[in-house]
C-alpha positions as CSV (number, residue, x, y, z in Angstrom):
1,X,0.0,0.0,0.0
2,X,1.2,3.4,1.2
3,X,4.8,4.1,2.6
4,X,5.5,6.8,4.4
5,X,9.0,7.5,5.2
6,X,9.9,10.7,7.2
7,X,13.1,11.6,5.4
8,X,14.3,10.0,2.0
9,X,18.1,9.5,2.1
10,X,19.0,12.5,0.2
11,X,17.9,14.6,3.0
12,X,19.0,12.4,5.8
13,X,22.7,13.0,3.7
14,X,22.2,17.1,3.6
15,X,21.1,16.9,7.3
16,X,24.1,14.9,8.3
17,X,26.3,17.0,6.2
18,X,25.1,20.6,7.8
19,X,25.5,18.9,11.1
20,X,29.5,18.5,10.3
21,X,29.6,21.9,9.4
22,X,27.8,23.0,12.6
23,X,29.8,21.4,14.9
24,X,33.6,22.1,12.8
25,X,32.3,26.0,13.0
26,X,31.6,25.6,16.6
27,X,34.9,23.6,17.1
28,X,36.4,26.1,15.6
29,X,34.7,29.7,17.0
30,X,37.4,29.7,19.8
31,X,40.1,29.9,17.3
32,X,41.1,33.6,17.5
33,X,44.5,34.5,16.1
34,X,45.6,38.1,15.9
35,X,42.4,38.8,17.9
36,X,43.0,41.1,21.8
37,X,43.6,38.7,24.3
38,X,43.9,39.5,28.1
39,X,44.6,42.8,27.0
40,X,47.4,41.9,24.5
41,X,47.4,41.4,20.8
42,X,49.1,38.6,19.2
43,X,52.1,39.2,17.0
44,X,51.2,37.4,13.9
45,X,53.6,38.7,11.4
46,X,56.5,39.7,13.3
47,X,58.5,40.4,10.3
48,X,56.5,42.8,8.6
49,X,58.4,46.0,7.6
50,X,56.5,49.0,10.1
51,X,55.6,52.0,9.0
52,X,59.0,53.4,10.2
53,X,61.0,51.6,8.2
54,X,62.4,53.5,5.0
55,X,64.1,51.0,3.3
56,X,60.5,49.8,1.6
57,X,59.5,50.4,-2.0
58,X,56.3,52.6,-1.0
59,X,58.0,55.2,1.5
60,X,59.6,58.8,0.6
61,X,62.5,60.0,1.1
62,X,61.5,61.7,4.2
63,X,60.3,58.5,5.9
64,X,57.0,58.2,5.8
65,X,55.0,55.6,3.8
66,X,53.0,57.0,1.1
67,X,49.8,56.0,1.0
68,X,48.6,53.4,-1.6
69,X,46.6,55.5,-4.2
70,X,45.4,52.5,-6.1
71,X,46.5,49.4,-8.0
72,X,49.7,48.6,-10.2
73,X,48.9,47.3,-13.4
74,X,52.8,47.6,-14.0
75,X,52.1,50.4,-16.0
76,X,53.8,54.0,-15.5
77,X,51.0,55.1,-12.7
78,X,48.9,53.0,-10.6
79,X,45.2,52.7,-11.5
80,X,43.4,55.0,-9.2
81,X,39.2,55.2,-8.1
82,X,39.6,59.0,-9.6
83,X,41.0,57.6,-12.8
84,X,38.2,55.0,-13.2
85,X,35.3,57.5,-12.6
86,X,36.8,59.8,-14.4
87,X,36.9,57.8,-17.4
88,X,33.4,56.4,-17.0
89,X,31.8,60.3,-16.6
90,X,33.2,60.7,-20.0
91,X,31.7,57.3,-21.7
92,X,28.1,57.8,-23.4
93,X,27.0,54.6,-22.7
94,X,27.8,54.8,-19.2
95,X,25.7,58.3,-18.7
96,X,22.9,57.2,-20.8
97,X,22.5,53.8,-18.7
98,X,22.7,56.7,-15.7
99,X,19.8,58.2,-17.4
100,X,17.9,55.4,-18.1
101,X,18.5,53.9,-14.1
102,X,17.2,57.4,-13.1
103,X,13.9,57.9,-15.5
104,X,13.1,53.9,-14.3
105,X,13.7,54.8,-11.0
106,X,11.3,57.9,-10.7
107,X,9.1,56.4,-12.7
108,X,8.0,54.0,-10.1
């Protein structure tokens, strides 16, 4: 006749499955490196040049570090968030999607 099983083994797998991951995450919460701890901070990367150091690629001759303006692409400047907007305010298919966004949106 009629069989009723509660949970087809599929599920019973997925269960079993997000229970390991529930208890690893839980095994692991306590992990904390690099986190404050009895008011101390661990050293994780005690080799790391400081901000001090002058010796770096990134600091100026005065000895401090410049900050970083954007990404190398290894080409004569880095790539920079100014250069990228400016470049798309310029594009016409970037300010008529703008438009477009904008009339959609107020339409509403």
């Amino acid at each position: 006749m009629f069989s009723f099983q509660l949970f087809s083994k599929p599920r019973l797998v997925s269960i079993g499955l997000l229970l390991a991951i529930l208890v690893i995450s839980l095994m692991l919460s306590s992990y904390t490196e690099g986190m404050t701890t009895n008011g101390t901070v661990d050293v994780i990367n005690e080799d790391a040049p400081s901000a001090s150091d002058t010796s770096g690629s990134g600091s100026t001759s005065s000895g401090t570090v410049k900050p970083l303006d954007g990404i190398d692409l290894g080409g004569s400047k880095p790539l920079s968030v100014t250069d990228v907007t400016g470049v798309l305010k310029n594009n016409a298919g970037v300010q008529k999607m703008i438009d477009n966004a904008q009339k959609f949106s107020s339409s509403k």
